[in-house]
C-alpha positions in Angstrom: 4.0 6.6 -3.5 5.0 3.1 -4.8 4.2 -0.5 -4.0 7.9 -0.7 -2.4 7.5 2.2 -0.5 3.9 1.7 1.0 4.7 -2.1 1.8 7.7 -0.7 3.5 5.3 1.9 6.0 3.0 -0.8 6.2 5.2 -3.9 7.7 6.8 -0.9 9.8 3.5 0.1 11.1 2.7 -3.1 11.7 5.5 -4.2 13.7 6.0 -0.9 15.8 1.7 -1.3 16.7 3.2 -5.0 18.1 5.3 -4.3 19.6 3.3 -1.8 21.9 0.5 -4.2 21.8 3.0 -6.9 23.5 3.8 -4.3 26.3 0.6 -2.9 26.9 -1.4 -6.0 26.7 -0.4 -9.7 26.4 3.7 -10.3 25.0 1.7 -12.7 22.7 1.6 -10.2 20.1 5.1 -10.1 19.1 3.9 -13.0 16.9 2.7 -10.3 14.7 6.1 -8.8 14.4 7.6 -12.0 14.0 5.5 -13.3 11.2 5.9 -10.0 9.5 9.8 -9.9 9.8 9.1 -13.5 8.5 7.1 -12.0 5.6 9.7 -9.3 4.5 12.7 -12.0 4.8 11.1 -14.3 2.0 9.7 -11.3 -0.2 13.1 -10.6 -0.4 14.3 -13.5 -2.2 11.1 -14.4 -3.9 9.4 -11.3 -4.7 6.2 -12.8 -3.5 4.1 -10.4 -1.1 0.5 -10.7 -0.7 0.1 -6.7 0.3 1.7 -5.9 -3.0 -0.3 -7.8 -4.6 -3.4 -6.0 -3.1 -2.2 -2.6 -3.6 -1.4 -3.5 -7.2 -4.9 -4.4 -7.8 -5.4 -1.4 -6.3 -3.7 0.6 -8.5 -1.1 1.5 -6.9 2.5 2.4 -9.2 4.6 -0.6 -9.3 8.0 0.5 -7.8 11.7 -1.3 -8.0 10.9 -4.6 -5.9 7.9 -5.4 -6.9 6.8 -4.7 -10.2 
């Protein structure tokens, strides 16, 4: 699996487990989902994402986005 495609199932996991979170607990935690929509907005135009960064260091195979 690539950077692209694990950032990808990350930010999604990350936004669906928010979005729960707000509804089970305190609505608070769409924050979370917010700043990672937020995240994924300016990756797209800079290339800069700290989790690719990580899993790149990790050894993870560069994909298409971010190399």
């Amino acid at each position: 699996m690539s950077i692209d495609r694990v950032v990808m199932a990350f930010a999604g996991t990350v936004v669906l487990a928010s979005l729960a979170l707000s509804q089970l607990h305190d609505p608070r935690w769409l924050w979370l989902a917010a700043f990672v929509g937020a995240n994924l907005f300016q990756a797209a135009f800079t290339g800069f994402c700290p989790l690719a960064i990580v899993l790149k260091r990790l050894g993870v195979k560069p994909g298409q986005a971010f190399a």
